[in-house]
Structure formats: structure tokens, C-alpha cells
PAGU-688317 format. One record per residue: residue number from 1; residue in one letter; x negated, y, z negated of N, C-alpha, C, CB in turn. Coordinates in Angstrom, 3 decimals, decimal comma, always signed. Each point is the difference from the previous one (the first is absolute). Glycine has a CB too. Layout:
NUM; A; X; Y; Z; X; Y; Z; X; Y; Z; X; Y; Z
...
//
This chain:
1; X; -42,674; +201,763; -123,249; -1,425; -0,265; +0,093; -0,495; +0,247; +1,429; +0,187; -1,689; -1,867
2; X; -1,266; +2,183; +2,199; -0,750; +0,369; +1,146; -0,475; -1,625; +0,651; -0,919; +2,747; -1,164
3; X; +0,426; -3,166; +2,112; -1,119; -0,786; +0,649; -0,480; -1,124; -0,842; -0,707; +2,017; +1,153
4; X; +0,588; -2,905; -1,041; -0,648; -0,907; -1,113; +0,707; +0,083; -1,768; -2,444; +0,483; +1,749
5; X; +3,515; +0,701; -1,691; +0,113; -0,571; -1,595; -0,425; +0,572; -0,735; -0,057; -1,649; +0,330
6; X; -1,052; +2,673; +0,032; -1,261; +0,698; -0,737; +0,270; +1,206; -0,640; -1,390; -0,874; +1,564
7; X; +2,468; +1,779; -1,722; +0,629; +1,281; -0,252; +1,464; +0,008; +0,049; -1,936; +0,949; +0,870
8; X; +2,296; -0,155; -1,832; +1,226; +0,117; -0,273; -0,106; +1,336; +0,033; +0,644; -1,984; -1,167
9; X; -0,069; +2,094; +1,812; -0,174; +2,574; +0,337; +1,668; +0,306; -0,513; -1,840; +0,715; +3,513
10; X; +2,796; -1,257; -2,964; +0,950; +0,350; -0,831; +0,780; +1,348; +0,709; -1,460; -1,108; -2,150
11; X; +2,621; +1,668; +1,652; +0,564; +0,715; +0,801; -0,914; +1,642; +0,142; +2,435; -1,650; -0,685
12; X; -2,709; +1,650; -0,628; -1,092; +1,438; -0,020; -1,309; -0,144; +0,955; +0,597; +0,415; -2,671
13; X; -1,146; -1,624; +2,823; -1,149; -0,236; +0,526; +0,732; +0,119; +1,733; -1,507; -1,703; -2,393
14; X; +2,427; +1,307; +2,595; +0,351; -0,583; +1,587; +0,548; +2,193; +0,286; +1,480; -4,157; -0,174
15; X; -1,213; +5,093; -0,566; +0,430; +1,063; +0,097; -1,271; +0,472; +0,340; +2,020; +0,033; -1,375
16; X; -3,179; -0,104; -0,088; -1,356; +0,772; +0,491; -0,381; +0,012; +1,642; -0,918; -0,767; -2,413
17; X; +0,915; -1,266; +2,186; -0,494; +0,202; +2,032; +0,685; +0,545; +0,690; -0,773; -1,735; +0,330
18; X; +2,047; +1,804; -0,529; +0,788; +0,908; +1,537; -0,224; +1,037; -0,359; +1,910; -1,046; +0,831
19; X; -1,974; +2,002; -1,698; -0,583; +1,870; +0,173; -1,438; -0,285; +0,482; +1,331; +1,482; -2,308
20; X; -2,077; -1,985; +1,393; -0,848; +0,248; +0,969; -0,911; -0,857; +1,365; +0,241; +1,301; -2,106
21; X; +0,691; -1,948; +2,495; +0,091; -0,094; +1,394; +0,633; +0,754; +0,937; -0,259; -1,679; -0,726
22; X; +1,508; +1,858; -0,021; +0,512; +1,237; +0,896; -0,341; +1,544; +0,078; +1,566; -1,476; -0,317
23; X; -2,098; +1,995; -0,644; -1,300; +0,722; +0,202; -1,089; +0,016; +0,532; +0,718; +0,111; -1,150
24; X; -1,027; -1,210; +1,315; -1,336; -0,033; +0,911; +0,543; -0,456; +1,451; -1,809; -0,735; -2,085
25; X; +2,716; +0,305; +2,413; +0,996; +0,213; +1,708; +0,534; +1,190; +0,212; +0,902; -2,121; +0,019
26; X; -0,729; +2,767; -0,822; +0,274; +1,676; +0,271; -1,503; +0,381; -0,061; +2,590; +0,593; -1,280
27; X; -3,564; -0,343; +1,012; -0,880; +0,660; -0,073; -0,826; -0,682; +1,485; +0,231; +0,629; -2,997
28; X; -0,010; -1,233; +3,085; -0,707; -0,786; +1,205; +0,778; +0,682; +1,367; -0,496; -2,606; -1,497
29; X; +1,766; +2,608; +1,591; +0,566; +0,570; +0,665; +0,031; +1,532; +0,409; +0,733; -1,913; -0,749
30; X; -0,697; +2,670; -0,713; -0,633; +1,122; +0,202; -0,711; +0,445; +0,770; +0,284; -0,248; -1,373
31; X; -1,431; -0,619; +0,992; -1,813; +0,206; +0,758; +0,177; -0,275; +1,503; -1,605; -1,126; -2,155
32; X; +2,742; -0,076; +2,964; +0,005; -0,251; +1,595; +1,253; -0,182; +0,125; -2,078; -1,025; +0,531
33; X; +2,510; +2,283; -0,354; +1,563; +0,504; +0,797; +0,022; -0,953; +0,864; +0,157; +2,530; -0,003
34; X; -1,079; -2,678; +1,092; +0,243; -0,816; +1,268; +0,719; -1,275; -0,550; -2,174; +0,891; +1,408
35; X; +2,208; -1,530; -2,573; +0,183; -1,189; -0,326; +1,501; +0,011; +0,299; -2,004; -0,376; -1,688
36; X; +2,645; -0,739; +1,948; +1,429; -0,034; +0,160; +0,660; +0,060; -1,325; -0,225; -1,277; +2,069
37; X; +1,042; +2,074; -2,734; +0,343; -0,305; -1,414; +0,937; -0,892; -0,124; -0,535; +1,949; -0,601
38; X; +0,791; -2,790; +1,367; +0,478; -1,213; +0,330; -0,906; -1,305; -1,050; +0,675; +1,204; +2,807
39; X; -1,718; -0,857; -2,315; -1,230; -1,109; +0,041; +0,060; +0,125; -1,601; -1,824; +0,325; +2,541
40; X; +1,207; +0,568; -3,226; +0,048; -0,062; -1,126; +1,173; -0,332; -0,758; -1,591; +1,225; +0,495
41; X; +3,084; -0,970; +0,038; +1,582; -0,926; -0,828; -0,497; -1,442; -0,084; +2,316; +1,378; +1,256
42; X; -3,011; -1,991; +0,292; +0,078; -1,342; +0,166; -0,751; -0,299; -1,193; +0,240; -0,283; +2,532
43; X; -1,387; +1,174; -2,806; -0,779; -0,799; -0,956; +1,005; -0,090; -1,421; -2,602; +0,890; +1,137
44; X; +3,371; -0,608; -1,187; +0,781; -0,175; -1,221; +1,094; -0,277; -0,151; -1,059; +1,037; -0,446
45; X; +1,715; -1,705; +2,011; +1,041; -0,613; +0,512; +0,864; -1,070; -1,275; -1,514; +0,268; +2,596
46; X; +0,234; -1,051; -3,009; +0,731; -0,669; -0,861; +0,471; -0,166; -1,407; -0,775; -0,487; +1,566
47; X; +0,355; +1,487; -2,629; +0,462; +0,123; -0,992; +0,974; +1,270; +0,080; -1,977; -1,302; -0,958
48; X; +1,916; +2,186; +2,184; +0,733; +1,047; +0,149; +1,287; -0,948; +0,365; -1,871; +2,101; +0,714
49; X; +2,310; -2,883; +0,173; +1,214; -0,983; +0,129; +0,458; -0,945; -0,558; -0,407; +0,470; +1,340
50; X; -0,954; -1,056; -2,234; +0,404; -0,382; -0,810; +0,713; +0,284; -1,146; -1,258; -0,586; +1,080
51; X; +1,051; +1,630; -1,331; +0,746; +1,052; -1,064; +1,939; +0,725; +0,608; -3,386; +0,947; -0,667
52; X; +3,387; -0,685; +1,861; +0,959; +0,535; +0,501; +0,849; -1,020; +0,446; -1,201; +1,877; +0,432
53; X; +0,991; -2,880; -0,267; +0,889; -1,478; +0,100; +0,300; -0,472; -0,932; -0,788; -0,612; +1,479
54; X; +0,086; +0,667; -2,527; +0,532; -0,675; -1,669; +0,714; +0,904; -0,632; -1,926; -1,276; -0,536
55; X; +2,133; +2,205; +1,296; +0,937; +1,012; -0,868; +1,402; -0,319; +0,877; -1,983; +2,256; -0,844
56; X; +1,740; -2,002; +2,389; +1,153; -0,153; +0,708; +0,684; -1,418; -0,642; -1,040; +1,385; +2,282
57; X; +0,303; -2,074; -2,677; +0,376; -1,472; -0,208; +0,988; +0,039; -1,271; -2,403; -1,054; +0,984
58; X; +1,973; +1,536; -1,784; +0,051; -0,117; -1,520; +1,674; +1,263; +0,519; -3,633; -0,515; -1,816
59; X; +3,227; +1,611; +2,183; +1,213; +0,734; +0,382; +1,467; -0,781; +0,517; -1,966; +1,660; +0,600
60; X; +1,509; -2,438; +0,355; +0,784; -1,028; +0,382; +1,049; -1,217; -0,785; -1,912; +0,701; +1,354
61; X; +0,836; -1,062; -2,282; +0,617; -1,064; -1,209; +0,534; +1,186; -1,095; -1,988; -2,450; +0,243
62; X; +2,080; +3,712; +0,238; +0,353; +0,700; -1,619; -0,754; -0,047; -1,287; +1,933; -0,505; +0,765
63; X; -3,448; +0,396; -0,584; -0,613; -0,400; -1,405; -0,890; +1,530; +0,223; -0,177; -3,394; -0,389
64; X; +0,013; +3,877; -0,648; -0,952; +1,031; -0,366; -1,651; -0,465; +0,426; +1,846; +0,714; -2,114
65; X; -2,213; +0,764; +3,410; -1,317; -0,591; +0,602; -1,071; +0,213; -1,056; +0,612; +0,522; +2,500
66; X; -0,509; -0,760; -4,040; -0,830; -0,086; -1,038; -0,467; -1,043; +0,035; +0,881; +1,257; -1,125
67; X; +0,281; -2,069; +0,753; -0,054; -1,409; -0,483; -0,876; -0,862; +0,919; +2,317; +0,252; -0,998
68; X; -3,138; -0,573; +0,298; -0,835; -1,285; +0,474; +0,404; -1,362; +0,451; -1,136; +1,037; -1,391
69; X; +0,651; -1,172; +2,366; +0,513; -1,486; +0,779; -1,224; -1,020; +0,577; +2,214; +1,454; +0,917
70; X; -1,676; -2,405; -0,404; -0,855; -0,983; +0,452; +0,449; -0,144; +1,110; -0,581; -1,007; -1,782
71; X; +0,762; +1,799; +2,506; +0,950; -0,492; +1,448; -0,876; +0,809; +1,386; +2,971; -0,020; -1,510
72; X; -4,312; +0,687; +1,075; -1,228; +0,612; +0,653; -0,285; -1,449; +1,281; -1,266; +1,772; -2,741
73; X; +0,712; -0,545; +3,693; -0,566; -1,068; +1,503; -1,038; -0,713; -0,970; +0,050; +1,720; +2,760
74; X; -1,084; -1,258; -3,182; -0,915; -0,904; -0,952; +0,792; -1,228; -0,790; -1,475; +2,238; -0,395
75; X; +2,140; -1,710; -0,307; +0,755; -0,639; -0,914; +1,113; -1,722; +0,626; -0,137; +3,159; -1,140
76; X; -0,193; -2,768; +2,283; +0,982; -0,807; +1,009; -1,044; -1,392; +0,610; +1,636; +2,648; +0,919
77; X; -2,440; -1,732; -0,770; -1,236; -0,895; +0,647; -0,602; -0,956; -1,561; -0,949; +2,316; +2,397
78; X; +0,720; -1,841; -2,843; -0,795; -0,355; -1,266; +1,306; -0,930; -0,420; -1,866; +2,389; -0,774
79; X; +2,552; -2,377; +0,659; +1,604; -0,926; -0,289; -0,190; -1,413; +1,193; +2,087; +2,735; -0,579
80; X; -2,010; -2,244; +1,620; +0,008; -1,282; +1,242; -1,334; -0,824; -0,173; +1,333; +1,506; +1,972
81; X; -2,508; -0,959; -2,663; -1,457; -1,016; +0,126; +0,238; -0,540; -1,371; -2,045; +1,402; +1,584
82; X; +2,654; -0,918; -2,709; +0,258; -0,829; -1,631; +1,116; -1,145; +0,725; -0,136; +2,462; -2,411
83; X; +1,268; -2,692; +2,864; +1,139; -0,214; +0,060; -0,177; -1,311; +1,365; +1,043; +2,811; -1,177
84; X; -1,571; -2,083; +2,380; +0,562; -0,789; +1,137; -1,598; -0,726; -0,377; +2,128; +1,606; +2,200
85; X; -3,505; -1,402; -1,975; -1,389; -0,610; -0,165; -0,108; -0,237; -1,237; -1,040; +1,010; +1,659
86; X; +1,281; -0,570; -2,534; +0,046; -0,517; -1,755; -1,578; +0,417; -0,294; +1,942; -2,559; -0,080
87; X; -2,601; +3,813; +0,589; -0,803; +0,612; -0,530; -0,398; +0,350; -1,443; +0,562; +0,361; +1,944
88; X; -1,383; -0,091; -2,712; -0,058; +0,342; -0,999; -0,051; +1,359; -0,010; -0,744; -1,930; -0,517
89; X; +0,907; +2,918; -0,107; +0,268; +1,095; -0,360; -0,894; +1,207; +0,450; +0,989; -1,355; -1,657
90; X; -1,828; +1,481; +1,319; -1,183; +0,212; +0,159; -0,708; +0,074; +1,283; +0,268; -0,811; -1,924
91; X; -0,150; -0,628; +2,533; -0,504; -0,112; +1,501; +1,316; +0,599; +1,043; -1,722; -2,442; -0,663
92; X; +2,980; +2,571; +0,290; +1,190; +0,576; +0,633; -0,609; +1,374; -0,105; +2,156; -1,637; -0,637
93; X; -2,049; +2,403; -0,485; -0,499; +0,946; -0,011; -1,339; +0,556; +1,547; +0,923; -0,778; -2,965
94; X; -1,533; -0,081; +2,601; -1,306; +0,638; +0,812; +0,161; -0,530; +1,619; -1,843; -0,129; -2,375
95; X; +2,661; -0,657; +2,808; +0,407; -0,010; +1,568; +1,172; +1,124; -0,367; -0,548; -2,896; +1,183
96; X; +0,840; +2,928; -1,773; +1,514; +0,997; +0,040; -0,726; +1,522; +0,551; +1,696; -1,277; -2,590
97; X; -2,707; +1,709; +2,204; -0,641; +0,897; -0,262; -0,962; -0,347; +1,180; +0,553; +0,455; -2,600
98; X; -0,621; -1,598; +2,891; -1,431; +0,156; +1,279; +0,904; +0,472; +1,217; -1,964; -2,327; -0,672
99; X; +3,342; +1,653; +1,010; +0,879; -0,098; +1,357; +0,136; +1,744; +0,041; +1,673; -2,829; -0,195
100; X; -0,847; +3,354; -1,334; +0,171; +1,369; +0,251; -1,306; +1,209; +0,866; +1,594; -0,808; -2,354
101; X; -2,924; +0,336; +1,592; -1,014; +0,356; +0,306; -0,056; +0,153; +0,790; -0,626; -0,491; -0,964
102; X; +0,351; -0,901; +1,926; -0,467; -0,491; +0,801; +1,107; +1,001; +2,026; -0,923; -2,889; -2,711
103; X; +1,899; +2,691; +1,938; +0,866; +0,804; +1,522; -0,163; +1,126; +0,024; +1,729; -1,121; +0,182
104; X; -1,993; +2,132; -1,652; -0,080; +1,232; -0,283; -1,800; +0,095; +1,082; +1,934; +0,205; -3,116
105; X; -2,779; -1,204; +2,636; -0,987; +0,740; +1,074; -0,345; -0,031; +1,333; -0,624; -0,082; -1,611
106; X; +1,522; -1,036; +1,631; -0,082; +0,059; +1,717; +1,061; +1,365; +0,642; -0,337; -3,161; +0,088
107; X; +1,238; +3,064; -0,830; +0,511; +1,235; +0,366; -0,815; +1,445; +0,029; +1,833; -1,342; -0,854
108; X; -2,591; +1,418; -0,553; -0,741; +1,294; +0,313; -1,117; -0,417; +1,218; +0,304; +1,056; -2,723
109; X; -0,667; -2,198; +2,716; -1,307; -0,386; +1,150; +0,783; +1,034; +1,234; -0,978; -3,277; -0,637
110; X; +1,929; +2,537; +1,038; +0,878; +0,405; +1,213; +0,196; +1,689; -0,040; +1,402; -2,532; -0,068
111; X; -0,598; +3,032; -1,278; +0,447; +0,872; +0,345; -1,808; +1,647; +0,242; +3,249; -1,615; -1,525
112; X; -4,376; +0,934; +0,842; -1,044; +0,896; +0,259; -0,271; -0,378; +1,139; -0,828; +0,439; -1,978
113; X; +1,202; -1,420; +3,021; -0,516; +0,592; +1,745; +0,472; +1,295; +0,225; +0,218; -2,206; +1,195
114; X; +0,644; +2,969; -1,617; +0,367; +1,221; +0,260; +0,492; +0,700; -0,522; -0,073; -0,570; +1,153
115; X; -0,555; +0,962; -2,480; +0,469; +0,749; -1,080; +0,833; +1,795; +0,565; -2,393; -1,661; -1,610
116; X; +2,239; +1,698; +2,656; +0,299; +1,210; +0,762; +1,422; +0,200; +0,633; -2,378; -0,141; +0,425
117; X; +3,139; -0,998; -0,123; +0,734; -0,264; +0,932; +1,185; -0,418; -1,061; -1,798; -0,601; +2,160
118; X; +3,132; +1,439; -2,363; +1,034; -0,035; -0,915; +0,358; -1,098; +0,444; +0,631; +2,131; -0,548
119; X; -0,047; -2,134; +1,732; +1,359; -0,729; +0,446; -0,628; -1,530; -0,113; +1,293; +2,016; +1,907
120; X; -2,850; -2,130; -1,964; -0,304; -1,521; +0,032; -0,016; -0,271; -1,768; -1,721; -0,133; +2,709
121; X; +1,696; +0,909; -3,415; +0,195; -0,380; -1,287; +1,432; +0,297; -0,590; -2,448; +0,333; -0,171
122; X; +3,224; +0,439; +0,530; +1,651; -0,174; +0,050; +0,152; -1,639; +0,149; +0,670; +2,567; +1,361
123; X; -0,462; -3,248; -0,126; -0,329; -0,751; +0,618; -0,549; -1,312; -1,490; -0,466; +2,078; +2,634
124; X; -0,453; -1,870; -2,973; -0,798; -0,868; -1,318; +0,514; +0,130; -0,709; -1,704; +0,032; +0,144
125; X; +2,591; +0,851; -0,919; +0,855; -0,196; -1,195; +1,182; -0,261; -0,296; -1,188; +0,967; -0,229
126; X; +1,491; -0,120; +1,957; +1,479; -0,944; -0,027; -0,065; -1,647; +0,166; +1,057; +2,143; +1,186
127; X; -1,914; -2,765; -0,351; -0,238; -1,163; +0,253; -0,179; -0,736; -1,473; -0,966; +0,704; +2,433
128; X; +0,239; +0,108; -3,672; -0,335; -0,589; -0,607; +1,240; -0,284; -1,065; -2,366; +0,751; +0,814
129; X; +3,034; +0,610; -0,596; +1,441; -0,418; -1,282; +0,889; -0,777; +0,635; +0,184; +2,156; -1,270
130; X; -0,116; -2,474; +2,559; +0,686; -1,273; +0,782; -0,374; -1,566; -0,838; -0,371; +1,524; +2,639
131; X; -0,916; -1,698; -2,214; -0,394; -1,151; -0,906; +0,114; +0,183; -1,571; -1,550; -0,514; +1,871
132; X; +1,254; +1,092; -2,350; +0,197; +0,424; -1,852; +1,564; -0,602; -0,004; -1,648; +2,855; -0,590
133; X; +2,654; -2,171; +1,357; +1,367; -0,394; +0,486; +0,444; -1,634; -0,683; -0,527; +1,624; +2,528
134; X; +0,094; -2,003; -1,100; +0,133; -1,422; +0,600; -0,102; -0,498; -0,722; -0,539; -0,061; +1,575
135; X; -1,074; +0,113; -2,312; -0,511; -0,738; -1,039; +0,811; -0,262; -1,736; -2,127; +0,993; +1,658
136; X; +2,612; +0,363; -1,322; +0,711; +0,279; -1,323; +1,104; -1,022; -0,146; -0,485; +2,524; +0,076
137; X; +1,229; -2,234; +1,058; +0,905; -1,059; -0,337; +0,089; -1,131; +0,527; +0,926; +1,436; -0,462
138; X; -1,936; -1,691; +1,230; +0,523; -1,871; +0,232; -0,988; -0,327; -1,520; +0,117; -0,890; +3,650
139; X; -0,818; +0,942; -4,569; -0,614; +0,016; -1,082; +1,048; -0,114; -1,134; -1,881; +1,251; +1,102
140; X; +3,042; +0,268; -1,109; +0,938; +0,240; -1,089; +0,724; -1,726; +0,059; +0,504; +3,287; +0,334
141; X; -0,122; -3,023; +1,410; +1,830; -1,173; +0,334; -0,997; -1,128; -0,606; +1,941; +0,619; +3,007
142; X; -3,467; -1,076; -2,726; -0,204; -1,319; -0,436; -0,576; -0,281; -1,723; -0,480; -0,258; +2,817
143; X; +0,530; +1,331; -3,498; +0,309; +0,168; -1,652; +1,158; -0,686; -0,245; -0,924; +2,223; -0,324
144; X; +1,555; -1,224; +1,112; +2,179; -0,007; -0,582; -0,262; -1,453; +0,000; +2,135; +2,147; +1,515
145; X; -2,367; -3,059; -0,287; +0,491; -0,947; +0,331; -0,514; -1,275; -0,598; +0,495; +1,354; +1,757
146; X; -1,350; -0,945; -2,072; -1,375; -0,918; -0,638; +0,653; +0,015; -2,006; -2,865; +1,306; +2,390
147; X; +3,413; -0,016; -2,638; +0,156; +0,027; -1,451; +1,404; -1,041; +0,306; -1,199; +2,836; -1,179
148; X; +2,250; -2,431; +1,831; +1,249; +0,109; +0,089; +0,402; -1,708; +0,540; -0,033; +3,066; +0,487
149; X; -0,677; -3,579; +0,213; +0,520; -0,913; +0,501; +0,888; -0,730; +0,849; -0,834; +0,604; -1,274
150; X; +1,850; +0,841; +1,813; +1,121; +0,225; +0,950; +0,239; +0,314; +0,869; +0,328; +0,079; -0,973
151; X; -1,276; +0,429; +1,631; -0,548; +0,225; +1,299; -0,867; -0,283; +0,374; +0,761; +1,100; -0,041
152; X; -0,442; -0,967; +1,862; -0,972; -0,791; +0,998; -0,371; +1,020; +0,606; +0,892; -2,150; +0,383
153; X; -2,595; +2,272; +0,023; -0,212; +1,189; +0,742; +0,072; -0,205; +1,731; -1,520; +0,747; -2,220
154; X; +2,143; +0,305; +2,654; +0,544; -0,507; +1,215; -1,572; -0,246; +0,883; +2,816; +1,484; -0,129
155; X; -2,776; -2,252; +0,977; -0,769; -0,325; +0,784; -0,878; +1,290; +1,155; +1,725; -2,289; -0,589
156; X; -0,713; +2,932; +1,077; +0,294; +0,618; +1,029; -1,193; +1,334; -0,582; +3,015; -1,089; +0,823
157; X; -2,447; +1,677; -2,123; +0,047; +1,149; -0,822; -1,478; -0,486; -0,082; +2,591; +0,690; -1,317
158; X; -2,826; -1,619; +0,390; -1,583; -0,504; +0,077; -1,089; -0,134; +0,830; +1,016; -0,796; -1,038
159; X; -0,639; +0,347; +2,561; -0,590; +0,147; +0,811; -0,654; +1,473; +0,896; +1,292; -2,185; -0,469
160; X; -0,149; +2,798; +0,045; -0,151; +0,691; +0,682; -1,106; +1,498; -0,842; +2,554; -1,402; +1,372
161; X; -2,187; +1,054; -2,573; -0,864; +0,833; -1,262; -1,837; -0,709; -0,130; +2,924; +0,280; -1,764
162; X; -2,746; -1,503; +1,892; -1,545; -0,799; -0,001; -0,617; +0,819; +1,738; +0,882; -3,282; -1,654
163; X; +0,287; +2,683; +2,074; -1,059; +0,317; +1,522; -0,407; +1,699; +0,322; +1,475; -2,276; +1,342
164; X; -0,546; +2,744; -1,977; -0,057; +1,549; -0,010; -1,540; +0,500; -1,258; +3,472; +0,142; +0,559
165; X; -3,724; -1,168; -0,870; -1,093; +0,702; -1,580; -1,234; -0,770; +0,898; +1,621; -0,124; -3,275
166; X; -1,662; -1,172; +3,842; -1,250; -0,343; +0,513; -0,022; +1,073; +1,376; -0,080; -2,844; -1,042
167; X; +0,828; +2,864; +2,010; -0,360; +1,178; +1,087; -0,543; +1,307; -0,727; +1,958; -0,848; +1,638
168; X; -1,484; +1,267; -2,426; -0,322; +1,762; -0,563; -1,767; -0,229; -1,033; +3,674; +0,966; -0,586
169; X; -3,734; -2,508; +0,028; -1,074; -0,626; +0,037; -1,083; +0,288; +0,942; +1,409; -1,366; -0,856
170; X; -1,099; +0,717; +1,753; -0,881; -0,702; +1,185; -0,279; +1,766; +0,532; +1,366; -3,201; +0,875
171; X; -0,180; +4,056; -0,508; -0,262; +0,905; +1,140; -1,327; +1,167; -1,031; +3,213; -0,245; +1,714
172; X; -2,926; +0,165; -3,325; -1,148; +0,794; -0,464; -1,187; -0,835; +0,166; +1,326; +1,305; -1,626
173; X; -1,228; -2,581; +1,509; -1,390; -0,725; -0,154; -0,789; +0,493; +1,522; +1,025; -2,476; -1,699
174; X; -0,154; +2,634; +2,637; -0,865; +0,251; +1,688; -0,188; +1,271; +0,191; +1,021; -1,728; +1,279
175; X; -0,118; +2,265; -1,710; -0,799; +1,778; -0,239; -1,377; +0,078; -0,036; +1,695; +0,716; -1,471
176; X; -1,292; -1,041; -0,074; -1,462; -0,063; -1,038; -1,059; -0,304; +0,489; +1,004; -0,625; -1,561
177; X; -0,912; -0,933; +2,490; -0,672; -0,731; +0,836; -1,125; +1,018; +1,267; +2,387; -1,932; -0,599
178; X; -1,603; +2,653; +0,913; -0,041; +0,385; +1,757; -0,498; +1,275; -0,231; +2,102; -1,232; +1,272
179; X; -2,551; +1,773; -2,226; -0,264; +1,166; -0,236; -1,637; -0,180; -0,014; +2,405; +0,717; -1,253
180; X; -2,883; -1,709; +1,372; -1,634; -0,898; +0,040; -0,162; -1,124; +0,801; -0,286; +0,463; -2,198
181; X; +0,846; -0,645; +3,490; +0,038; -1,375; +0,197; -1,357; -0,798; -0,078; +1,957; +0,603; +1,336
182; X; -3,395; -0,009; -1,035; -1,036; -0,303; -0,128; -0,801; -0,692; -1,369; +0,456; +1,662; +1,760
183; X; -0,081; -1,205; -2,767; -0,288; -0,197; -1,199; +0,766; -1,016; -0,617; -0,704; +2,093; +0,011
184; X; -0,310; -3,253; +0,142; +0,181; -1,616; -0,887; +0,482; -0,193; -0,800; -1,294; -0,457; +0,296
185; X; +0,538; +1,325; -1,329; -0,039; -0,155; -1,842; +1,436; +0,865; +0,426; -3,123; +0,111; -1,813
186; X; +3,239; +1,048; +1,966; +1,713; +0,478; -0,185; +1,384; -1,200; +0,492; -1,168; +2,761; +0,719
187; X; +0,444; -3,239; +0,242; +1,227; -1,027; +0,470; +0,208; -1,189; -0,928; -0,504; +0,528; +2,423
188; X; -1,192; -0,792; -2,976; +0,186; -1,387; -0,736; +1,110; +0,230; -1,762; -3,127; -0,856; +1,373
189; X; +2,799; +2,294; -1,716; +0,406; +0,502; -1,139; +1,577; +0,137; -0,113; -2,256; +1,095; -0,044
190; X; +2,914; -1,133; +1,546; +1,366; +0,502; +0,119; +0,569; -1,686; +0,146; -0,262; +2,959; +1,350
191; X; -0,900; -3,972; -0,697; +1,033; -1,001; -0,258; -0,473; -1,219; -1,338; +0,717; +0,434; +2,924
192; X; -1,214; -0,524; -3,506; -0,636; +0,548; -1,137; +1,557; -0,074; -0,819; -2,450; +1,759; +1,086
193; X; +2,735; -0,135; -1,256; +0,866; +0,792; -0,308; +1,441; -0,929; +0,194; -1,650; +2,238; +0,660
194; X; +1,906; -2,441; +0,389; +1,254; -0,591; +0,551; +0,241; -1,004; -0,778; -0,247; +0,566; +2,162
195; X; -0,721; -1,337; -2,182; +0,019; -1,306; -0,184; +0,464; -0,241; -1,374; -1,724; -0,337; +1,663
196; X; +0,977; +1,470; -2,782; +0,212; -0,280; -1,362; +1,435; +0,869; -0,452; -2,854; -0,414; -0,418
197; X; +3,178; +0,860; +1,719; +1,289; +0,789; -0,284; +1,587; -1,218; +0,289; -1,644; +2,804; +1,037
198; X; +1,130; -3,803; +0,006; +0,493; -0,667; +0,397; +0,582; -1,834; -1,061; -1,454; +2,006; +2,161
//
């Protein structure tokens, strides 16, 4: 389901949008060479890795990258707000879907200060499959551990994965920030933003 609950698009529906989105990022590109063709991957950073990690993954456990699973970064998040907050379904869903959102645009906020400049959007996607990373698995180890009952998540490993997701946090939120320092309503909107992210 999309946002609120409101649509069910389904695997044919989630295919339509990527051709033609990705048709219309090639055609856009076309039209301004100058653009970094960098800039336009970022914009699709995340179902493009998302896709190439669930395969590496699935490659990994030996299961055919057909087969359907529940073991998705979504799928992880949406698991920790039913499970650890005892959310209802529904409302998991739609923070599950706001957080993803929500980093995806500060990232594009950031990465259009300079749609021109490769190495600063190299730079943005690698940064960004770092956190996708992190996230992935201190998320997976606290499933295992949470289903399983037999393990303790190390302290150290934790700390150092939380403090690593609020810095990579914080350093897009001041980007974003500093690119207007003058403008109120932009500052009030970013913490605003924080806050309900927080």
C-alpha cells in the first residue's frame, strides 16, 4: 500500500512507475548534458539498491532472487514500529514510508545545490548506501534477536551504528539548512521536520 493506506499498485503498478520515470530521467538528461549523470542515478539511488542488495542478499542465503521475502529495509522498519512501539499496522506503514521519504528528500534537497558537480554526488550515494547499510543491519541483528531471544546486542556495535545514523542525520539536515541561511519559514520547516522525524 502507498501513503495513508489509500492504493494498492502492486508489482505491475510499482514496474509502470519505474519505466516511466526512468524515461522521463533519460529524456531530461538528454535535453542538459551539462547535468552530472550522476545526479540523475541519485534520483533513483533507492529502489535501484534496493533491488541489487536483495538479490546480493538472497544470493548469499542460497534462495532464488524470485522468491518473495519480508526481510526489505522497509520491511525491517515497519517490523521495529509493530513489535518494539506496538503500532498498529497501518500507522507503521505510513511513518515507515514518511522516514524513507523523508531522508530521500533531504538528500535530493542537498544533492540539487549542484546538480553539475559528479564527485559531490558520487559522494551522496555512496554516503547514502553507507546508511541504507548500517541501517540494514543493526534493524536485521535486532529482528533475529527480538524473534530469537538469545542474543544480546552488543553495546559497542550499537553505539556506534545509532551515533553513526544521527551524525549522517544531522550533517544532511545542515546542508539543507545553509544553502538559505536567511530564510525563516525554510529553517522553521527543517526543524519542524527534525522534530517529527525524531
Amino acid at each position: 500500500y502507498n501513503f495513508l493506506n489509500k492504493l494498492f499498485i502492486g508489482d505491475n503498478g510499482s514496474y509502470i512507475l519505474a519505466v516511466l520515470l526512468g524515461i522521463s530521467l533519460i529524456q531530461i538528461y538528454n535535453e542538459n548534458n551539462s547535468i552530472s549523470s550522476f545526479y540523475i542515478i541519485l534520483l533513483l539511488w533507492y529502489p535501484c539498491f534496493e533491488l541489487l542488495f536483495s538479490m546480493l542478499r538472497k544470493f548469499k542465503l542460497k534462495v532464488s532472487v524470485m522468491d518473495a521475502d519480508n526481510s526489505h529495509l522497509h520491511h525491517l522498519i515497519f517490523y521495529l514500529f509493530i513489535k518494539k512501539y506496538k503500532l498498529k499496522k497501518s500507522l507503521a506503514n505510513d511513518l515507515t514510508s514518511l522516514i524513507i521519504l523523508a531522508f530521500n528528500f533531504i538528500l535530493f534537497n542537498v544533492a540539487s545545490i549542484d546538480i553539475y558537480n559528479s564527485n559531490k554526488q558520487c559522494a551522496l550515494i555512496l554516503f547514502s548506501i553507507i546508511i541504507y547499510i548500517a541501517l540494514y543491519y543493526k534493524l536485521d541483528y535486532w529482528k533475529k534477536t527480538n524473534q530469537k531471544k538469545k542474543y544480546k546486542l552488543k553495546k559497542l556495535l550499537a553505539n556506534n551504528l545509532t551515533s553513526l545514523m544521527i551524525l549522517a542525520f544531522n550533517f544532511i539536515l545542515f546542508n539543507v539548512a545553509s544553502i538559505d541561511i536567511h530564510n525563516s519559514n525554510k529553517q522553521c520547516t527543517l526543524i519542524l521536520l527534525s522534530i517529527i522525524l525524531y
